[in-house]
C-alpha positions as CSV (number, residue, x, y, z in Angstrom):
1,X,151.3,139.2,72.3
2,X,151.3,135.6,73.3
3,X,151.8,137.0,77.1
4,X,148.8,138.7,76.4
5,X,146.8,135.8,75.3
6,X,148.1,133.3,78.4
7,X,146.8,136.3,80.7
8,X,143.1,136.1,78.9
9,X,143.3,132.7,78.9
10,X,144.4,132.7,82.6
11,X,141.9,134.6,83.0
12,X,139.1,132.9,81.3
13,X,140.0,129.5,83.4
14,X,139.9,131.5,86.6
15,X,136.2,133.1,85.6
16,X,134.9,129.6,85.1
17,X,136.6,127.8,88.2
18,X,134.8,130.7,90.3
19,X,131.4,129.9,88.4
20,X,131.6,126.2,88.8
21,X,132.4,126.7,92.4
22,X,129.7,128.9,92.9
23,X,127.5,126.3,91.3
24,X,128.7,123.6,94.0
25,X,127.9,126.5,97.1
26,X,124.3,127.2,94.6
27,X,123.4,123.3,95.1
28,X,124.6,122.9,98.4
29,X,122.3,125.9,99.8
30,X,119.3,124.5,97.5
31,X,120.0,121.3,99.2
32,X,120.3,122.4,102.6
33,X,117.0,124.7,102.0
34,X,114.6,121.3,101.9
35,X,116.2,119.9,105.2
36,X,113.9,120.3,108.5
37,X,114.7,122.8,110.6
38,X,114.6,120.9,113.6
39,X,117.1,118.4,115.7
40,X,117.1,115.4,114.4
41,X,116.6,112.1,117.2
42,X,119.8,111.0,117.9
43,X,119.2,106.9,118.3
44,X,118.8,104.4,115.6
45,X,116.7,101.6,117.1
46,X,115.3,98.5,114.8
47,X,112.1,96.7,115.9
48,X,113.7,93.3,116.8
49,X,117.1,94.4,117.2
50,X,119.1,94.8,120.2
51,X,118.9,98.7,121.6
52,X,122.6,99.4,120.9
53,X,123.0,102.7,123.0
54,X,123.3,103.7,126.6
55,X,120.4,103.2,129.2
56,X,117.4,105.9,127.8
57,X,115.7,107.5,130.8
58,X,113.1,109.8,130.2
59,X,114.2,113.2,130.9
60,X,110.4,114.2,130.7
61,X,106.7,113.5,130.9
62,X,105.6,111.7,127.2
63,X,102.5,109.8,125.8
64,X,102.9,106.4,124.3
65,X,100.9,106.9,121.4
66,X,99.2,103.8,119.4
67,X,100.5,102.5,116.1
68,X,99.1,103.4,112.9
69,X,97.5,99.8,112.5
70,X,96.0,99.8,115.8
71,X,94.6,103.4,115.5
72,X,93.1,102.4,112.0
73,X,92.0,99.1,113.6
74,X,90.1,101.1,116.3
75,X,88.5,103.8,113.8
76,X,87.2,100.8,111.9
77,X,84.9,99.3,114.7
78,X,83.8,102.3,115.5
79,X,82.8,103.4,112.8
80,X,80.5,100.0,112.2
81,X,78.6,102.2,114.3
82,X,78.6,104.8,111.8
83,X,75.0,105.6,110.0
84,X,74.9,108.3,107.2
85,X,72.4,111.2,107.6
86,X,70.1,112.1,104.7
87,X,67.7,114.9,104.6
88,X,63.9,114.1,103.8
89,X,62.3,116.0,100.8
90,X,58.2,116.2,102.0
91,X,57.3,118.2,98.9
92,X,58.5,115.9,96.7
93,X,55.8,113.4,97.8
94,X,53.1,116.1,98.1
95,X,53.7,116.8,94.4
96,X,54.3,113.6,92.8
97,X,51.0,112.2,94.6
98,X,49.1,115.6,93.1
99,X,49.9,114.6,90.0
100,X,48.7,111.1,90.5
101,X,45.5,112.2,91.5
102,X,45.3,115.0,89.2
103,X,46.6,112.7,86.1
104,X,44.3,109.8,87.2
105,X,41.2,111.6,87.5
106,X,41.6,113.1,83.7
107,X,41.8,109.4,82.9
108,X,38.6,108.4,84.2
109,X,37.1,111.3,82.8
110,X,38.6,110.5,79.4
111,X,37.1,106.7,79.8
112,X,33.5,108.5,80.7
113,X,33.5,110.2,77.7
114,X,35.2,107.6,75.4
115,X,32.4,105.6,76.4
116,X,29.3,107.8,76.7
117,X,26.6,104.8,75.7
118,X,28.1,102.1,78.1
119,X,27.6,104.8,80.8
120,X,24.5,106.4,79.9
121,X,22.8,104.3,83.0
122,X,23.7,106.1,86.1
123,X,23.8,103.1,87.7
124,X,27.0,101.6,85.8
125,X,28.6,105.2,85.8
126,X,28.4,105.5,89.6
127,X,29.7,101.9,90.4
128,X,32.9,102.8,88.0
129,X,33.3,106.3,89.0
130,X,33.3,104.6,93.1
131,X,35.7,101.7,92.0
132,X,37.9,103.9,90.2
133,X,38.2,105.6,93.5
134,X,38.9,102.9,95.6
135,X,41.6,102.2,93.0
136,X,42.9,105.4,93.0
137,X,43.2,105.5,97.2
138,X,44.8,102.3,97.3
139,X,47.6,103.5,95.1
140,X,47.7,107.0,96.8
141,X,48.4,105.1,100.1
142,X,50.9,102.9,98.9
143,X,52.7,106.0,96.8
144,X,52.2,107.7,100.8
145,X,53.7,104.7,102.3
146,X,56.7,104.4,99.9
147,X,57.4,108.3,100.6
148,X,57.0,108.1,104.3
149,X,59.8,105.5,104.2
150,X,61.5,107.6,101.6
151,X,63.1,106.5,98.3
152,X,66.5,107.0,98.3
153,X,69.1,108.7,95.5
154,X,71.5,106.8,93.8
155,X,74.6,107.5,96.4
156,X,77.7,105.7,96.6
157,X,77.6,105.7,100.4
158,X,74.9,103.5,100.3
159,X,75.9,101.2,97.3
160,X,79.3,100.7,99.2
161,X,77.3,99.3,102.4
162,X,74.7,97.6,100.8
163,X,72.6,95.1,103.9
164,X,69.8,94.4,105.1
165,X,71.5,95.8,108.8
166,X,72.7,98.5,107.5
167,X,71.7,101.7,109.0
168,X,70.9,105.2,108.1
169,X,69.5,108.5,109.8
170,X,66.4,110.2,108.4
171,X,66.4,114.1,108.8
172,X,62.8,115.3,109.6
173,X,61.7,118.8,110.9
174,X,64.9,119.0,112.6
175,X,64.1,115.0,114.2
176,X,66.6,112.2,113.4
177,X,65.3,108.9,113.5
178,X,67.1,105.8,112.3
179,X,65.9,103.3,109.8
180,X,66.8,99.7,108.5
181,X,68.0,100.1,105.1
182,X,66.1,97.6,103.8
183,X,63.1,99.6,104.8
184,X,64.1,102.4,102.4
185,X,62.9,102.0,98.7
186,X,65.2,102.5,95.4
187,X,63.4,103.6,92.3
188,X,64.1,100.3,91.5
189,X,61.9,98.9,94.5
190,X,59.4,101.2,94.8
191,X,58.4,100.8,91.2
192,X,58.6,96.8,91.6
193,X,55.9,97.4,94.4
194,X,53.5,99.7,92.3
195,X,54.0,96.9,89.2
196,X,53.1,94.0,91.1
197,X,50.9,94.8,93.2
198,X,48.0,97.0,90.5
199,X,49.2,96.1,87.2
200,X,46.5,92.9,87.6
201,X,44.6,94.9,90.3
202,X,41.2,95.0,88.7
203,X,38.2,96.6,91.1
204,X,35.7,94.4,89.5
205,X,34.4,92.6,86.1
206,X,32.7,95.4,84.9
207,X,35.3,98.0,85.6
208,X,36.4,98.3,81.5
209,X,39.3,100.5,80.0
210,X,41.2,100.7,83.8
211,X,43.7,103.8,83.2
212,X,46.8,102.9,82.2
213,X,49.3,104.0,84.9
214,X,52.8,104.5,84.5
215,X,54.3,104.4,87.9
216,X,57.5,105.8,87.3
217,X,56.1,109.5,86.3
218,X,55.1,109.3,90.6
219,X,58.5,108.2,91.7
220,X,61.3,110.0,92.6
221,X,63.7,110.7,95.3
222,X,63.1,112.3,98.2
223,X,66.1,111.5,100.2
224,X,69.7,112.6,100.0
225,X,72.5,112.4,101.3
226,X,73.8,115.0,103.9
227,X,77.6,114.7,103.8
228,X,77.9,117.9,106.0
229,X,76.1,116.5,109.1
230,X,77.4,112.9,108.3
231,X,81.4,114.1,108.1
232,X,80.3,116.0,111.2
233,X,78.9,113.4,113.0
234,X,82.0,110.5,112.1
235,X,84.4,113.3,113.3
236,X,82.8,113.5,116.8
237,X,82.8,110.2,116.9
238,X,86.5,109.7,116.1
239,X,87.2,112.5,118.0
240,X,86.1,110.1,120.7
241,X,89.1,107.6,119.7
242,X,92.3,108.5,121.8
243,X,95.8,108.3,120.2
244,X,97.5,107.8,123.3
245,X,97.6,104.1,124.9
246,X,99.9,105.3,128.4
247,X,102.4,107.4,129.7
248,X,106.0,107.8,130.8
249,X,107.0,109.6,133.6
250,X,110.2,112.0,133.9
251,X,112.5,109.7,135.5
252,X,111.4,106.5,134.0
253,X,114.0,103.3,132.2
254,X,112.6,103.4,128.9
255,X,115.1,100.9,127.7
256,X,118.4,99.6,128.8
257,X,121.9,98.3,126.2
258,X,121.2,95.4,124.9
259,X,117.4,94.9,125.6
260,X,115.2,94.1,122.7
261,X,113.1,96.3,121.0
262,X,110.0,94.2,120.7
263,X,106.4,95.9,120.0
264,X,105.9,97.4,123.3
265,X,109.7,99.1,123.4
266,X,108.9,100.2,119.5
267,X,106.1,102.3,120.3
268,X,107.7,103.7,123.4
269,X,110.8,104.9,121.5
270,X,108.6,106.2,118.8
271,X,106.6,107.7,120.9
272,X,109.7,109.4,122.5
273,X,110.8,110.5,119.4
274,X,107.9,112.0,118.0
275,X,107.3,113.8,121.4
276,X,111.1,115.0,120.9
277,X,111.3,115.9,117.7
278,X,107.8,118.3,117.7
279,X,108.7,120.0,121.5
280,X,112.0,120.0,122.9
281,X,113.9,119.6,119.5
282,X,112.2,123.1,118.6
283,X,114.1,124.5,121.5
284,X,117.5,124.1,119.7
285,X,119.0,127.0,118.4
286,X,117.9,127.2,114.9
287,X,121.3,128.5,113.8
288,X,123.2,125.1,115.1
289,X,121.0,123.0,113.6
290,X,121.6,124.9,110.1
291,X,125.6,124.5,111.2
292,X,125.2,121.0,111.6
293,X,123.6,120.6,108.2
294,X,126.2,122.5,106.1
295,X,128.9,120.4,107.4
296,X,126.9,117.3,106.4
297,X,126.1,118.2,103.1
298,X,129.7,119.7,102.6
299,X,131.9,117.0,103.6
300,X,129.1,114.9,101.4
301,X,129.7,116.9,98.3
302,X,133.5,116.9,99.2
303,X,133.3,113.4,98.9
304,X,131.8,113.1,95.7
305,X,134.6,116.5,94.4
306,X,137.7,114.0,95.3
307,X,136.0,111.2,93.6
308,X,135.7,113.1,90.4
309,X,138.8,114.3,90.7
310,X,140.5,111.0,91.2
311,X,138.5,109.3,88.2
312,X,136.9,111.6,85.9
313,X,138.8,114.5,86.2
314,X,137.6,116.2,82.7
315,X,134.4,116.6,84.0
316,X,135.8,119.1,86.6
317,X,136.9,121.0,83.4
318,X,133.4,121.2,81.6
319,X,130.5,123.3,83.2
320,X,127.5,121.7,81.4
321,X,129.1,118.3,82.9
322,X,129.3,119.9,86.3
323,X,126.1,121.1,86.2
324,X,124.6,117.5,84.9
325,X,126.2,116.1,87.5
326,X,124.9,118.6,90.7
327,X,121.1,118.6,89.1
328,X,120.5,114.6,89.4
329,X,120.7,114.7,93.1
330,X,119.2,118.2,93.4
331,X,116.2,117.2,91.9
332,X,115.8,113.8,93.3
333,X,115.9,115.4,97.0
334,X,113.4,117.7,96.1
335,X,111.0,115.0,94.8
336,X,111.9,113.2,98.1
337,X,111.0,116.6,100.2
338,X,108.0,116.6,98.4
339,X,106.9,112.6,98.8
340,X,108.1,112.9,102.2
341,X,104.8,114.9,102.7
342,X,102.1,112.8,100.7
343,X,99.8,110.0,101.9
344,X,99.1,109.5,98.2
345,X,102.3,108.0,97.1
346,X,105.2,105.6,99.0
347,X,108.9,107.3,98.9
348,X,109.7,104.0,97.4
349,X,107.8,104.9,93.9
350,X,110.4,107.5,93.2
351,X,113.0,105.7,90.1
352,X,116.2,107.0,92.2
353,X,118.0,104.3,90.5
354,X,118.3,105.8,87.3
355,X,120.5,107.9,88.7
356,X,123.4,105.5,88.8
357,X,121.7,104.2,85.2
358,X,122.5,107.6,83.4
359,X,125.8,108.7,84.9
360,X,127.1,105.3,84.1
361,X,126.2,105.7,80.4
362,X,128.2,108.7,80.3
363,X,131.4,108.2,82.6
364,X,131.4,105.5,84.6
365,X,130.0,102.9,87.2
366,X,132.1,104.5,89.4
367,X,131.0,107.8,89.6
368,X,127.6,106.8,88.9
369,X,127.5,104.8,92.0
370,X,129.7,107.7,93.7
371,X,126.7,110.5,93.0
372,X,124.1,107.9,94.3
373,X,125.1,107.4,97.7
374,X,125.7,110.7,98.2
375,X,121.9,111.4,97.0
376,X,120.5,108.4,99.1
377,X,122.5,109.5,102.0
378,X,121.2,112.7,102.2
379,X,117.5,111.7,101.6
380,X,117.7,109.4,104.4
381,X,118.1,112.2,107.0
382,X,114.5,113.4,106.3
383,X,112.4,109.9,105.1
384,X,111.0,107.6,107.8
385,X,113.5,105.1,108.5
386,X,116.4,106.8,106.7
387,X,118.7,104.0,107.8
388,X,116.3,101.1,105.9
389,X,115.8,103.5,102.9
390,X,119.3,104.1,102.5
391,X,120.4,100.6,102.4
392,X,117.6,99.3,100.4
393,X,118.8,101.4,97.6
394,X,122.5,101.2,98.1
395,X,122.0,97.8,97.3
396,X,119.5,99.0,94.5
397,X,121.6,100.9,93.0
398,X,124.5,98.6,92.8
399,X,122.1,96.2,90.8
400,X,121.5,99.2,88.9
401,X,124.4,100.0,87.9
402,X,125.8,96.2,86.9
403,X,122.3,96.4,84.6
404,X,123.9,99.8,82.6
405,X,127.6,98.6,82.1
406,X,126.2,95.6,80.7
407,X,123.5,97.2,78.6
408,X,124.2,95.4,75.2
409,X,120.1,94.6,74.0
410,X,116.5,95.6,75.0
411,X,116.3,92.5,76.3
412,X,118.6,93.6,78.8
413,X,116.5,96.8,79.6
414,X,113.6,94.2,81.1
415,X,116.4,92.4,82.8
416,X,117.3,95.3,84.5
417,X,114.2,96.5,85.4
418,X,113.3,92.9,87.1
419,X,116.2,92.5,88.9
420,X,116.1,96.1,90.5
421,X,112.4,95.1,91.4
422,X,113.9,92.0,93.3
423,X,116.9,93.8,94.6
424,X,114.0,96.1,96.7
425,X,111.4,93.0,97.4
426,X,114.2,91.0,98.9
427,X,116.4,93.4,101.1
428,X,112.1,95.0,102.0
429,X,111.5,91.4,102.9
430,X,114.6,91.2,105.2
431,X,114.0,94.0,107.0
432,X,110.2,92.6,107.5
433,X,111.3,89.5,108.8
434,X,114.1,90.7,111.0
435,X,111.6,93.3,112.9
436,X,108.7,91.6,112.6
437,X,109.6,88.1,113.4
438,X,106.5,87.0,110.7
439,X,106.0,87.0,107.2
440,X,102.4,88.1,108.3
441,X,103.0,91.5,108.8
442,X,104.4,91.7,105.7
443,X,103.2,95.3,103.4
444,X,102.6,93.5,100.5
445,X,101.7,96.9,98.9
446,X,105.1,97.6,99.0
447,X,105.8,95.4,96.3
448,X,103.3,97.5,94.4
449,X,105.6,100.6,94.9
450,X,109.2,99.0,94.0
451,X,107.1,97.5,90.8
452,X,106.0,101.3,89.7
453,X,109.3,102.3,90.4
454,X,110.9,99.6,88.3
455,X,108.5,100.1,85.1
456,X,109.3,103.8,85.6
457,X,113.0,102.8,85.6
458,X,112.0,100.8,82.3
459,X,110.2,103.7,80.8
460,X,112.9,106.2,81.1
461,X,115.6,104.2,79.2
């Protein structure tokens, strides 16, 4: 009997050592699943630093494509040059200068009537009747004039560029012609114009009971915007902007040990990279490449087994622990895969940090600190400048980590926050500086990013 129940028991063990194995091969492959399947550029180079490797020769034909800043730099003066295309509505002014006339003329009839006696000699009727219509024509021609210009629509392409050099491009019977803006009338200045100029405008002393004329029935816009020809029109004209600023030829010192990589050798070796990485590193066999990253991530995860098995041991024995502690860094890389493909958001927003946080609250620093790098390490073979990224939030995470052992008040929760916050600005900073040479070319919108990811750090506690 008791043989019996050491065999279940045996057996029991051996079911869930072969489940939380196959747990450690289910996060591995989910893992390795996010990873690009491409060859990776084998140098590490630092703007500012030394080039640590072997002479690079070019081993083929590649553009030197222009930084980011000067490409953006570039697209900006051109597109001062820029105007956006409305479309002009003709009916509009045909109808709103009917109704004038149409509206204006009951008037004066109304004023006829209301005053039949003061009219009854011909005489005074036809000198009102003839004033009334030079009246009415002056205000038809400037309500003609206004539309001719064209009154524009409340658009935020215009109230963005608001000058009196600013242009735009009229749309007419398939015709563009440009205008000054400040020859285009708002509703706001086209009804200024009607006020002023015929609120006082009386055709003479005896002209009585002058129709009362509200000018803002006969105004309205009739031009808008066209954001299919305008997008269509930037587009060609930043089609006109070339990303590449040289070449390298197949046989060509790109950089030799020991030179510096200054701005010039930067771009080169980006350049080369990029040109790498998208052509000839799609040549390698798919299969090595998938080779190579198992033995990475396996060794990585090895790693982090003998760790627990040195120092927390009893988590080995539990599979809820085991799969706590294989989900933090499985869902961390995928929100890295996924940031590592938005302009919206910096890879430095994400509160990676609290991974060190929450496995310190429930085992230790050291295995808290232990499933961190392994994370960070992985991450920083897909996110630009892996090397940077990794460091910055080794050290990150360290400061992290002292914040959670010594987690005693919420008072120590803002303490924690602020000094992982400073922990990124500073080591960001030294990286800066050390590339750079300049505090001017500083991102200070990084330090926008490590503060979001420090408040999120302080929200999650």
């Amino acid at each position: 009997m008791l043989a019996k129940l050491n065999l279940t028991n045996y057996n029991k063990l051996k079911l869930n050592n072969i489940f939380r194995i196959f747990l450690v091969v289910l996060a591995i492959s989910a893992i390795i699943f996010v990873f690009p399947r491409r060859s990776s550029f084998r140098y590490e180079y630092q703007k500012g630093s030394p080039w640590k490797h072997e002479n690079l020769i070019a081993n083929y034909d590649f553009p030197i494509y222009k930084s980011e800043k000067e490409y953006q730099k570039e697209k900006k003066n051109l597109l001062l040059n820029f105007y956006p295309h409305f479309n002009i509505n003709t009916e509009i002014s045909k109808k709103q200068i009917e109704n004038f006339e149409t509206n204006f003329k009951e008037s004066v009839q109304k004023i006829l009537e209301n005053d039949s006696v003061y009219f009854s000699k011909s005489s005074l009727k036809k000198e009102f009747t003839d004033s009334a219509n030079i009246f009415k024509e002056e205000i038809k021609n400037t309500l003609e004039k206004i539309y001719s210009f064209g009154i524009i629509e409340n658009s935020e392409i215009i109230e963005d560029e608001i000058s009196d050099t600013f242009k735009i491009v009229v749309l007419k019977d398939k015709i563009a012609e440009e205008f000054n803006y400040s020859e285009i009338y708002t509703l706001k200045k086209a009804y200024s114009l009607l006020k002023n100029k015929f609120s006082s405008d009386i055709p003479n002393e005896n002209f009585i009971g002058i129709p009362r004329i509200e000018f803002e029935n006969y105004i309205r816009p009739n031009l808008f915007y066209n954001s299919e020809i305008s997008e269509k029109v930037k587009q060609d004209m930043l089609s006109e902007i070339s990303r590449v600023r040289g070449m390298v030829q197949k046989g060509e010192l790109i950089i030799y040990k020991g030179e510096l990589v200054d701005e010039q050798k930067f771009l080169v070796l980006n350049s080369f990279k990029k040109e790498y990485e998208n052509s000839a590193g799609e040549l390698t066999n798919i299969g090595t490449i998938l080779l190579g990253q198992i033995i990475i991530v396996l060794l990585l995860f090895t790693v982090l087994f003998f760790n627990i098995l040195f120092f927390a041991r009893k988590i080995l024995d539990n599979t809820l622990e085991v799969i706590f502690i294989l989900l933090l860094p499985v869902i961390f890389i995928y929100l890295y895969a996924g940031l590592n493909y938005s302009d919206k958001f910096d890879i430095y927003i994400m509160p990676i940090t609290i991974i060190p946080i929450i496995i310190s609250g429930f085992y230790s620093a050291r295995i808290g600190i232990a499933v961190h790098t392994i994370t960070i390490l992985i991450i920083g073979f897909f996110v630009p400048n892996g090397f940077e990224f990794v460091l910055i939030q080794f050290v990150a995470g360290y400061i992290a980590t002292y914040g959670a052992v010594n987690l005693k008040t919420r008072g120590n929760l803002l303490q924690n926050a602020v000094l992982i916050f400073f922990s990124y600005s500073l080591m960001y900073t030294g990286f800066e500086i050390m590339q750079e040479g300049s505090f001017l070319q500083i991102n200070l919108y990084k330090y926008l990013w490590f503060a979001g990811s420090s408040i999120l750090i302080l929200m999650s506690y």
